[in-house]
C-alpha positions in Angstrom: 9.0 0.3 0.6 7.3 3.5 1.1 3.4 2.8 0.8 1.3 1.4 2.9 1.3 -2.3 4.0 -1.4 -4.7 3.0 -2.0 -8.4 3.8 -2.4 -10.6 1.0 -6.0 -12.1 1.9 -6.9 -15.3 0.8 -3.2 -16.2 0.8 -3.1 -16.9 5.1 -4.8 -18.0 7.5 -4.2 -16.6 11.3 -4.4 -17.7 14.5 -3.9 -16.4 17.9 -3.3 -18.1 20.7 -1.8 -16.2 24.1 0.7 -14.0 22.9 2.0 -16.1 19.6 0.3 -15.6 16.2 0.1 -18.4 13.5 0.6 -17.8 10.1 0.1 -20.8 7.5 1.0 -19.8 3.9 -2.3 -21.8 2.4 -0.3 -22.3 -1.1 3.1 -23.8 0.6 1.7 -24.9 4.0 4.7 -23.0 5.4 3.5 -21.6 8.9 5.4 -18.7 10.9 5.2 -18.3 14.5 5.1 -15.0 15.3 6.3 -13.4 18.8 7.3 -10.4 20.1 7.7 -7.1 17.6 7.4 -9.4 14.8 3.7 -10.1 15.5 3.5 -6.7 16.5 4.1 -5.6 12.9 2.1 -8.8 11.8 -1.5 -7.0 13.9 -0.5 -3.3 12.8 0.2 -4.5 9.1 -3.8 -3.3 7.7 -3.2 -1.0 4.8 -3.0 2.3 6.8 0.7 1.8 7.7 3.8 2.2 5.8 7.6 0.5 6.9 8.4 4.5 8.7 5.3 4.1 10.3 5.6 0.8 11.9 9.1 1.4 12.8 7.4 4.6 14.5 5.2 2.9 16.5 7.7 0.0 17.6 10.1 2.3 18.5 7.9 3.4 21.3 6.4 0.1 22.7 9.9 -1.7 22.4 13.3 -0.7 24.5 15.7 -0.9 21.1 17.6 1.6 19.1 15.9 2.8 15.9 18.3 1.0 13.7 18.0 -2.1 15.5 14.3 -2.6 15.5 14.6 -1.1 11.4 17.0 -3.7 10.9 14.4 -6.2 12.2 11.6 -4.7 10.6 13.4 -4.3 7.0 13.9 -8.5 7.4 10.9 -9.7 8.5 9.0 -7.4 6.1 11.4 -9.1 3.3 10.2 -12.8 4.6 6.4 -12.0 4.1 7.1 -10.3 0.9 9.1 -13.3 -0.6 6.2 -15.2 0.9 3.6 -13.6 -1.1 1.9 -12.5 2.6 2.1 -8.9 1.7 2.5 -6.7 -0.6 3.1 -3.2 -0.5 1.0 -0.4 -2.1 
């Protein structure tokens, strides 16, 4: 995935409360609680970033080898894509 990121509005709705964001799929119901670096991709995912560029940016704010946090990044990106959440451009 090389372009940038978008979120697929109208499919979600969001909440967040303290440092946890909720995600609730409105066509399954399915929610995702999202912590750490994967609501960190979750807030920087806006159409202006692509995967290099959140990996980029994690790989400063978080202690964790490149390949680790790609590895991460690469899996989670895969869940909200199956999801229909986001879609790449």
């Amino acid at each position: 995935m090389t372009g940038e990121l978008v979120k697929a509005v109208g499919r979600f709705s969001e909440t967040t409360i303290d440092t946890e964001t909720v995600v609730m799929d409105l066509d399954s119901g399915d929610f995702f609680s999202l912590t750490g670096t994967a609501a960190a991709v979750w807030q920087r995912i806006d159409g202006t970033r692509s995967r290099e560029a959140l990996i980029a940016e994690l790989v400063i704010e978080y202690p964790m080898a490149p390949a680790e946090i790609a590895g991460d990044v690469d899996a989670f990106l895969a869940q909200l894509l199956s999801a229909g959440l986001i879609a790449g451009t």
